[in-house]
N, CA, C and O atoms as a GROMACS GRO file, in nm:
protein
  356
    1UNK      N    1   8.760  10.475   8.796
    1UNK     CA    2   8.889  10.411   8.777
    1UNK      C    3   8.908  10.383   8.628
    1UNK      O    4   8.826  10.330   8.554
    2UNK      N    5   9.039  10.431   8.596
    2UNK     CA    6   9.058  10.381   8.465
    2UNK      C    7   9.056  10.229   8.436
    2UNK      O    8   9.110  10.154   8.517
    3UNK      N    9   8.995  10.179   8.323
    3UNK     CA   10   8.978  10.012   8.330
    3UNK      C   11   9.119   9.984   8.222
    3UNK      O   12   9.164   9.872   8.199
    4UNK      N   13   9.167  10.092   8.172
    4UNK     CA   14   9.257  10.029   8.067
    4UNK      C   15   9.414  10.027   8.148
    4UNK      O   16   9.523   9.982   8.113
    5UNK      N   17   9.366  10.098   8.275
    5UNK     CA   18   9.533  10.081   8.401
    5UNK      C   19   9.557   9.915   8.408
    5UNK      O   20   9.482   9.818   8.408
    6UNK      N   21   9.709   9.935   8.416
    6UNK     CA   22   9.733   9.799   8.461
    6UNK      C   23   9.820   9.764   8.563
    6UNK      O   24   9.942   9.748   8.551
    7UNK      N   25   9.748   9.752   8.669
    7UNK     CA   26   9.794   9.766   8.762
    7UNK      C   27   9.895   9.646   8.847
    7UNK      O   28   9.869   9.526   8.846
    8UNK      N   29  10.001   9.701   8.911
    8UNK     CA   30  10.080   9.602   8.959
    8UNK      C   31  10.132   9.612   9.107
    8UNK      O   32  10.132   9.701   9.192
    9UNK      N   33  10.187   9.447   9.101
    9UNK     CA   34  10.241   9.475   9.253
    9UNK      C   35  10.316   9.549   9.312
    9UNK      O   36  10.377   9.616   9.228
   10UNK      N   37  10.348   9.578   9.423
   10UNK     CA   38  10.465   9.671   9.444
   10UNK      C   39  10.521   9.572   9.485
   10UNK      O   40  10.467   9.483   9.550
   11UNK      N   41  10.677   9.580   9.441
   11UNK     CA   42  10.794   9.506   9.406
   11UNK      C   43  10.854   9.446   9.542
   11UNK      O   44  10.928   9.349   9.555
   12UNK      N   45  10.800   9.534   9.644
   12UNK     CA   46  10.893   9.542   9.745
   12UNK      C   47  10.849   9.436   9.884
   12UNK      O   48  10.908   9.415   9.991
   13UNK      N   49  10.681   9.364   9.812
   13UNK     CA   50  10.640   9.288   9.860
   13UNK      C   51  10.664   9.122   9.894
   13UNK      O   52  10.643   9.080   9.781
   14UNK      N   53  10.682   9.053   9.940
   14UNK     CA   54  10.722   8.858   9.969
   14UNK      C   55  10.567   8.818   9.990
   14UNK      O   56  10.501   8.850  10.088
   15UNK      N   57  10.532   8.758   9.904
   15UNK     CA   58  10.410   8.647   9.894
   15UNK      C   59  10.402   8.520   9.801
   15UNK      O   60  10.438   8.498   9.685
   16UNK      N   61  10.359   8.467   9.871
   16UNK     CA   62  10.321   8.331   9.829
   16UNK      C   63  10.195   8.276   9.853
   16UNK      O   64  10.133   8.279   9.960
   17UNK      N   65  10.153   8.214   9.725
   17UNK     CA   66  10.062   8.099   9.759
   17UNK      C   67   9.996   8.014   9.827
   17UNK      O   68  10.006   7.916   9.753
   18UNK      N   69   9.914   7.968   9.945
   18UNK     CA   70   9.900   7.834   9.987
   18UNK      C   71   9.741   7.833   9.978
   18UNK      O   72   9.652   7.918   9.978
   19UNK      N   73   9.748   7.712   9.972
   19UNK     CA   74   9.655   7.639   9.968
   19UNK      C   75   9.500   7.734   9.910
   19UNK      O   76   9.399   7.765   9.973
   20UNK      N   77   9.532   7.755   9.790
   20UNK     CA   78   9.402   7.871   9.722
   20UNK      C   79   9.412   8.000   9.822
   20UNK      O   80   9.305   8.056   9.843
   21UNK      N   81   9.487   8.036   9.863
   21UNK     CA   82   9.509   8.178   9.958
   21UNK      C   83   9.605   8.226   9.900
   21UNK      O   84   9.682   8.158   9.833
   22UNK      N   85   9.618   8.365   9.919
   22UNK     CA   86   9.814   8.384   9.910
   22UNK      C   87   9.816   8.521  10.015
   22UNK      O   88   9.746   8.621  10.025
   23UNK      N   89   9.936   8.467  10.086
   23UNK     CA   90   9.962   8.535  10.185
   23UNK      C   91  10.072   8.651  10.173
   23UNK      O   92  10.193   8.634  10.159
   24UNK      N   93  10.002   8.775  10.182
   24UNK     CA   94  10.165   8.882  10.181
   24UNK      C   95  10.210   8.922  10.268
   24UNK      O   96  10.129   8.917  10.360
   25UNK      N   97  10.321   8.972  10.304
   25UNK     CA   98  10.407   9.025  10.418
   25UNK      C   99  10.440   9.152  10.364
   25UNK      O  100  10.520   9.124  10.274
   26UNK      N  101  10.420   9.312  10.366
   26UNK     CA  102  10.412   9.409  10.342
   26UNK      C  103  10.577   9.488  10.401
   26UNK      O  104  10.588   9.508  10.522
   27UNK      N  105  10.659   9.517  10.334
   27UNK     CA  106  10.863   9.564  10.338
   27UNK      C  107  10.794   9.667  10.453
   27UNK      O  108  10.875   9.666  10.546
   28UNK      N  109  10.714   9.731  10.478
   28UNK     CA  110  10.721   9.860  10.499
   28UNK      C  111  10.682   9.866  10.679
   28UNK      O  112  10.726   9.928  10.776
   29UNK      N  113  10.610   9.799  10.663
   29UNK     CA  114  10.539   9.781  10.849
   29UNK      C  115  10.516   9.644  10.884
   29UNK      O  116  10.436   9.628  10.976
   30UNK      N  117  10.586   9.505  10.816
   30UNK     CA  118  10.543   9.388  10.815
   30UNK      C  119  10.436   9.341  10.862
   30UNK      O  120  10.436   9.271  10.963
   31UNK      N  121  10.326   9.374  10.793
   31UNK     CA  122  10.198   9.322  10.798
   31UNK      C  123  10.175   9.210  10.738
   31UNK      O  124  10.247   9.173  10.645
   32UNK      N  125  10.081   9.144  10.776
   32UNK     CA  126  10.084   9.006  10.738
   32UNK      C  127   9.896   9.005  10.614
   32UNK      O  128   9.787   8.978  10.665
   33UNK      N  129   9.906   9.028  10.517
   33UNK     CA  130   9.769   9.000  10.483
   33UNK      C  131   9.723   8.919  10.393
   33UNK      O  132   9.755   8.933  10.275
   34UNK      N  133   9.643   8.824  10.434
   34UNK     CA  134   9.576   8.712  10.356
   34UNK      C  135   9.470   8.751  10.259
   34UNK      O  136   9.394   8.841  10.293
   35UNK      N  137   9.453   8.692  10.136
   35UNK     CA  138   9.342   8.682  10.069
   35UNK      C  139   9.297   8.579  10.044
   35UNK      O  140   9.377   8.487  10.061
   36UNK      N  141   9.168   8.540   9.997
   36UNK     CA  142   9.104   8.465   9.981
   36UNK      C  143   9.069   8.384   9.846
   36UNK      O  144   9.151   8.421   9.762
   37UNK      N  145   9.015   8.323   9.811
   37UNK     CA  146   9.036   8.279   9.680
   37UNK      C  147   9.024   8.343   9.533
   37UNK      O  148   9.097   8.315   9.438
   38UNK      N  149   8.921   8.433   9.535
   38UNK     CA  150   8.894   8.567   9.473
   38UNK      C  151   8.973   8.660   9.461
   38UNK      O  152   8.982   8.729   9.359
   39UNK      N  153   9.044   8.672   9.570
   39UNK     CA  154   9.123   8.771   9.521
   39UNK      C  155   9.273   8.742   9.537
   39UNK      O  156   9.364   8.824   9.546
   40UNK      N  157   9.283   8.575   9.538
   40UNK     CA  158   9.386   8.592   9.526
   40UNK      C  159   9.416   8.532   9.364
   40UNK      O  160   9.524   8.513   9.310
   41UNK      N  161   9.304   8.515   9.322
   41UNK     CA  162   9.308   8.509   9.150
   41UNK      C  163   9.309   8.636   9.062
   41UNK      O  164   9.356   8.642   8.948
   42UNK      N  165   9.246   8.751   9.140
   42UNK     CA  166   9.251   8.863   9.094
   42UNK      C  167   9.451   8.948   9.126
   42UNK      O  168   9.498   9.041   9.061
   43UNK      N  169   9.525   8.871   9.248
   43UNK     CA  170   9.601   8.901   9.248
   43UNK      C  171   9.738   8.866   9.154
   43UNK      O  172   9.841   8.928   9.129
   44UNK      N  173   9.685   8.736   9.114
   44UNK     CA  174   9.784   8.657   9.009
   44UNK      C  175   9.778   8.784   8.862
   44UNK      O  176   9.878   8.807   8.794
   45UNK      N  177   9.638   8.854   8.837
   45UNK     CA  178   9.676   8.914   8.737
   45UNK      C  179   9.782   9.022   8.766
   45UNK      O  180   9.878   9.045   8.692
   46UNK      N  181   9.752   9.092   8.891
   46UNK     CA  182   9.839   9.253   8.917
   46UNK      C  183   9.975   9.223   8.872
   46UNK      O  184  10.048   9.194   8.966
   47UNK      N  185  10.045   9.221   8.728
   47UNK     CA  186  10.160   9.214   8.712
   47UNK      C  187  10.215   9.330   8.587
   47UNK      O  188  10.323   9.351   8.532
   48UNK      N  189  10.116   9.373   8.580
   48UNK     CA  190  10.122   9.530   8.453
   48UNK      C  191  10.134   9.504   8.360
   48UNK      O  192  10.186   9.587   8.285
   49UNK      N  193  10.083   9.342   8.292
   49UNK     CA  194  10.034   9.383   8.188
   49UNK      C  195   9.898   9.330   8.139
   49UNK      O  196   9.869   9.296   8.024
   50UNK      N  197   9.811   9.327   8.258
   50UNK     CA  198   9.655   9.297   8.218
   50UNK      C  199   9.580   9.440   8.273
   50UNK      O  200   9.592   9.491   8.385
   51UNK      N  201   9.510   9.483   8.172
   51UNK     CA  202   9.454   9.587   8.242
   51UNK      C  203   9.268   9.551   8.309
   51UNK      O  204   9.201   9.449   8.291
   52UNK      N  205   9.240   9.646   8.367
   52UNK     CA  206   9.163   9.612   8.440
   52UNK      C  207   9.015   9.581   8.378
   52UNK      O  208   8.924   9.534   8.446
   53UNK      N  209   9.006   9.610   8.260
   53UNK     CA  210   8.884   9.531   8.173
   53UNK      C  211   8.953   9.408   8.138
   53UNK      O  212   8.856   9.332   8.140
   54UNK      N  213   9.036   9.346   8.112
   54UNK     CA  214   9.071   9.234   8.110
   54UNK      C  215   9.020   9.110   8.241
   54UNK      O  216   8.982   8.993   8.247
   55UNK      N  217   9.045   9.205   8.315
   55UNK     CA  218   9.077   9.134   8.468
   55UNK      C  219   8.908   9.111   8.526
   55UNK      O  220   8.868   9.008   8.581
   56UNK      N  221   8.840   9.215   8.503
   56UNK     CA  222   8.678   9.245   8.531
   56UNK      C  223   8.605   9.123   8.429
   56UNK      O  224   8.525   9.045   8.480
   57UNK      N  225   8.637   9.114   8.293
   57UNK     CA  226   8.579   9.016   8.217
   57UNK      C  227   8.635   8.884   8.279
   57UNK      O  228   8.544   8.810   8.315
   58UNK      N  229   8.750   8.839   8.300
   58UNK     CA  230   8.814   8.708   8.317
   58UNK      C  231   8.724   8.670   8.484
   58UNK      O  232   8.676   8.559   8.506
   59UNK      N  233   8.719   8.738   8.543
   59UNK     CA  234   8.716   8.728   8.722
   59UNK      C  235   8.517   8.660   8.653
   59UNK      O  236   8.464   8.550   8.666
   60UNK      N  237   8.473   8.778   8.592
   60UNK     CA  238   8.334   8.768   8.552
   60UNK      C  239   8.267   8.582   8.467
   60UNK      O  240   8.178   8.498   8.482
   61UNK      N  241   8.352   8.601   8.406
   61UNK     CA  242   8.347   8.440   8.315
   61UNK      C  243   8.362   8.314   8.414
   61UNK      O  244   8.266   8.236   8.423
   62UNK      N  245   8.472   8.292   8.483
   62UNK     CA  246   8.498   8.235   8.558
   62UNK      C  247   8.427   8.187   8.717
   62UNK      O  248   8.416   8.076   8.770
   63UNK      N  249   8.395   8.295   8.752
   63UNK     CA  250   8.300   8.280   8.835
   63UNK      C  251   8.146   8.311   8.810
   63UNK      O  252   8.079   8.367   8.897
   64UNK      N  253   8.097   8.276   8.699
   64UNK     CA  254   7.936   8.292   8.606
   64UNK      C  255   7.909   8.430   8.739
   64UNK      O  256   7.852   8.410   8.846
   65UNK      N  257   7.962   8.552   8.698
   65UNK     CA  258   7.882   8.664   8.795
   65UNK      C  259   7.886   8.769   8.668
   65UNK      O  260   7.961   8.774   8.570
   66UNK      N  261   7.786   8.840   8.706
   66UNK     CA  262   7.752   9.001   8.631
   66UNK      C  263   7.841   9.079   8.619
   66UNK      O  264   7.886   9.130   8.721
   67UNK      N  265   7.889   9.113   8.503
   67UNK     CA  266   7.981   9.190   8.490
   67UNK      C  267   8.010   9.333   8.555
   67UNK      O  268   8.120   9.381   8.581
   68UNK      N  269   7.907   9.378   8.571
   68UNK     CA  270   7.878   9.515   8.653
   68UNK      C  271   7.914   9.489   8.786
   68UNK      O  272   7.981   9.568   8.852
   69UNK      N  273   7.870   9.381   8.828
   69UNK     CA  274   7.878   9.366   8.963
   69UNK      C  275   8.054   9.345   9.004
   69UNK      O  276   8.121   9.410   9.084
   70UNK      N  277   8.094   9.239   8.923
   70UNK     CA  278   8.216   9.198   8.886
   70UNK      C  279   8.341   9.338   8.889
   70UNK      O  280   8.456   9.329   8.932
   71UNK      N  281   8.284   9.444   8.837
   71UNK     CA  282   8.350   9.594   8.786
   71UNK      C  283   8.365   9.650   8.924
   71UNK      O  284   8.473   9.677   8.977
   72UNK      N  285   8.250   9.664   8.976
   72UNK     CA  286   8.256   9.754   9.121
   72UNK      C  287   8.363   9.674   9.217
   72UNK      O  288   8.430   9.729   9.304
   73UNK      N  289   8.366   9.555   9.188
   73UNK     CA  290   8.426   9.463   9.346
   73UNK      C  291   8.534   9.488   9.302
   73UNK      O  292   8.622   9.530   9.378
   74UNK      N  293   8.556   9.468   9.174
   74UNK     CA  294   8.756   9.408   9.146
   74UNK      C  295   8.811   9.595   9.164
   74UNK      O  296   8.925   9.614   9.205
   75UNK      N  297   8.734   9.701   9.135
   75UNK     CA  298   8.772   9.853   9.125
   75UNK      C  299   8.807   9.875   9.306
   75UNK      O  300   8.909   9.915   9.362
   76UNK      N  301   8.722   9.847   9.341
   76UNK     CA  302   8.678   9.857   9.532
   76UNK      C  303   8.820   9.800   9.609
   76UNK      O  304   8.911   9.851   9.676
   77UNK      N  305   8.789   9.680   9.566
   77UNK     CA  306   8.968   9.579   9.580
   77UNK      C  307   9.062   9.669   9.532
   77UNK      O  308   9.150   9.715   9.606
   78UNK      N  309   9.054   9.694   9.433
   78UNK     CA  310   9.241   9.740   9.400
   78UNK      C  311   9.254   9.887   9.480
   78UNK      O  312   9.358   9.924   9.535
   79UNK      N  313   9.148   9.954   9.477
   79UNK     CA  314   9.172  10.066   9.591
   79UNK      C  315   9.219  10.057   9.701
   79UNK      O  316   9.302  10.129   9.757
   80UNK      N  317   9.128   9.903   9.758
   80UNK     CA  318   9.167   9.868   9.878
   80UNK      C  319   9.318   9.829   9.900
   80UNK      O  320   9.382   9.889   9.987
   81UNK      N  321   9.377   9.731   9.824
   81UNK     CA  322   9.530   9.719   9.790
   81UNK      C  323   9.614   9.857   9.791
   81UNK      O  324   9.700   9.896   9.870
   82UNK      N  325   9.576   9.899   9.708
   82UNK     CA  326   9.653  10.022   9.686
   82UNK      C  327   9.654  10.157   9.827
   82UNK      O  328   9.737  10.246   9.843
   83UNK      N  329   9.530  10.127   9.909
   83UNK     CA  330   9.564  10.208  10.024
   83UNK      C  331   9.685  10.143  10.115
   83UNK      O  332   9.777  10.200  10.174
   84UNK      N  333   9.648   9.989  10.104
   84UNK     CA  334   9.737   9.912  10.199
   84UNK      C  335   9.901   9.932  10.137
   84UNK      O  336   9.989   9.871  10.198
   85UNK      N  337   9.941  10.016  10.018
   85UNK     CA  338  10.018  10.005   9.977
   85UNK      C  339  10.093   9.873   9.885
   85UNK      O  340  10.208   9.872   9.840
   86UNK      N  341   9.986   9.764   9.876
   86UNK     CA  342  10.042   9.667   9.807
   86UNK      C  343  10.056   9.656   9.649
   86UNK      O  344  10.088   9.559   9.581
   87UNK      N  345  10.011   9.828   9.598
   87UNK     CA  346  10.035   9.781   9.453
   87UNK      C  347  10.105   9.925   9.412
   87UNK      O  348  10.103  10.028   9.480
   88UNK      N  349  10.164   9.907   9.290
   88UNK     CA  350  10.295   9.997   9.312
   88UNK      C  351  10.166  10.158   9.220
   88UNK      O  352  10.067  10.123   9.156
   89UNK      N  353  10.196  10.300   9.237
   89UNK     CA  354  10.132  10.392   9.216
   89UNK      C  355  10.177  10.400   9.092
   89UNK      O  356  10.137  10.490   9.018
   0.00000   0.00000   0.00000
């Protein structure tokens, strides 16, 4: 994965916040999908203009984890998003 992409939401999505979660509702098949606290900090960045070494160091600092380790999860995630269609191509 390119680390210098910056990847974003797709537009066409309604989510919000609660309580350290944020919950999306997907335009296309209204799916309902929750994240968790992790990623829903990793989701506050997806707005196109942090790229993904940005996002891998910040996630890394913040939660005292290995950067390597940090690289594979947040790369794994946005794939995962991006199959679900939640981030724009």
């Amino acid at each position: 994965m390119d680390m210098n992409r910056k990847p974003k939401r797709n537009q066409s999505l309604v989510w919000r916040k609660l309580d350290g979660e944020t919950a999306i509702i997907s335009g296309d098949n209204q799916a309902l999908h929750t994240l968790n606290g992790m990623g829903s900090r990793i989701w506050s960045f997806l707005d196109g203009t942090h790229d993904i070494a940005a996002i891998v160091l910040t996630i890394s600092n913040e939660y005292q984890k290995d950067e390597e380790i940090v690289k594979k999860d947040v790369t794994e995630y946005l794939a995962d998003l991006t199959k679900l269609n939640l981030l724009e191509s």
